[in-house]
N, C-alpha and C positions, 0 to 999 in steps of 0.2 A: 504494500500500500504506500510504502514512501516512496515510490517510483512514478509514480501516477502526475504529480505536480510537474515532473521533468518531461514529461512525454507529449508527445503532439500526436491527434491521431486525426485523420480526415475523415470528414461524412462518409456514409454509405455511399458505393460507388462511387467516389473519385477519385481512388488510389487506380493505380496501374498496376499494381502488384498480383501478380496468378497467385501467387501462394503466399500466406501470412512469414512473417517473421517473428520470431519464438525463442529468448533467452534468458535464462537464470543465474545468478552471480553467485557466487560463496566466496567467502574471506579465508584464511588460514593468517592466522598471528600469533602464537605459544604462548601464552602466557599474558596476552594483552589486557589491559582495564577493560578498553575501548573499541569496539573493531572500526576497519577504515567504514564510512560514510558516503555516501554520495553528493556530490559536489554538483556534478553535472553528469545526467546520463543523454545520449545521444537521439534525440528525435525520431520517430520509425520514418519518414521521409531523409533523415539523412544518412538512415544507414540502407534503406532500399537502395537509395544512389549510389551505394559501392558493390552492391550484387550483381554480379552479370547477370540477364534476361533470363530467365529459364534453369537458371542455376539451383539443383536442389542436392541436401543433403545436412549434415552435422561438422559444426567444428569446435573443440574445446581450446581455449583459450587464454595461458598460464602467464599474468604479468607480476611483477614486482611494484608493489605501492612504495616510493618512497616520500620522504617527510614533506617533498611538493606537493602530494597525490597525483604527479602525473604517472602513469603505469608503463615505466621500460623494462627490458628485457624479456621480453615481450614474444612467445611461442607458443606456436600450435603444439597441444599437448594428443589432442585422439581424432582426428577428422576419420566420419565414415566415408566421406569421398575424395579421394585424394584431388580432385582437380587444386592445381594451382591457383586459377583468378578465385576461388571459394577462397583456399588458405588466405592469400593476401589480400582480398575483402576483407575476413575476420580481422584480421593483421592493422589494415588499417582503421577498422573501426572501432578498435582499442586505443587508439589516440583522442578519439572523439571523448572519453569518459573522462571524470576529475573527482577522483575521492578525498577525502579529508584523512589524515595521517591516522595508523593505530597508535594506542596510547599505552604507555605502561609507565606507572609509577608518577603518572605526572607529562612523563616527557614523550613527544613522539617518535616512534618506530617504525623500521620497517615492514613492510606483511607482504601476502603476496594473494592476487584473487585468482579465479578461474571465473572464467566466464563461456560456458557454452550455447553457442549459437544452432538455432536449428533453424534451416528454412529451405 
């Protein structure tokens, strides 16, 4: 439900999209107070614009939050379909997001998310 405020979605029929786009995020940070946060999650209009046409399939996607919240090192972790432009859509639309640092003891850390994409 905290995802909803960041999200843009267009009326009934007026996307161009054949097939919905479909993604769940989880954190991992050992021992954190705080997990990282959403800062800015990516509009379904601007991540359609990096999916090739007709493009279906899964891809997981393992970045490192650091205390910017922007997410580098940044890797395909399990796509079910290997095409390329899938991987480097997902790839680039992990730059699109902005979390807010994990926290322990006070101070910010680094964490690291996964984000799988399905579409």
């Amino acid at each position: 439900m905290k995802l909803v405020p960041f999200m843009a979605f267009a009326p009934p029929g007026a996307t161009s999209l054949s097939a919905p786009i479909v993604y769940s995020i989880s954190f991992d940070a050992p021992g954190a107070d705080h997990w990282p946060d959403f800062v800015r999650v990516p509009a379904a209009r601007e991540l359609a614009s990096l999916w090739p046409p007709g493009t279906t399939g899964a891809v997981s996607v393992g970045c490192r939050v650091p205390q910017s919240g922007i997410p580098d090192l940044c890797e395909v972790l399990a796509p079910t379909n290997p095409s390329p432009e899938l991987t480097t859509a997902a790839l680039r639309a992990m730059a699109l997001f902005r979390f807010s640092p994990a926290i322990r003891g006070g101070r910010s850390i680094e964490a690291n998310v996964i984000v799988p994409f399905n579409f």
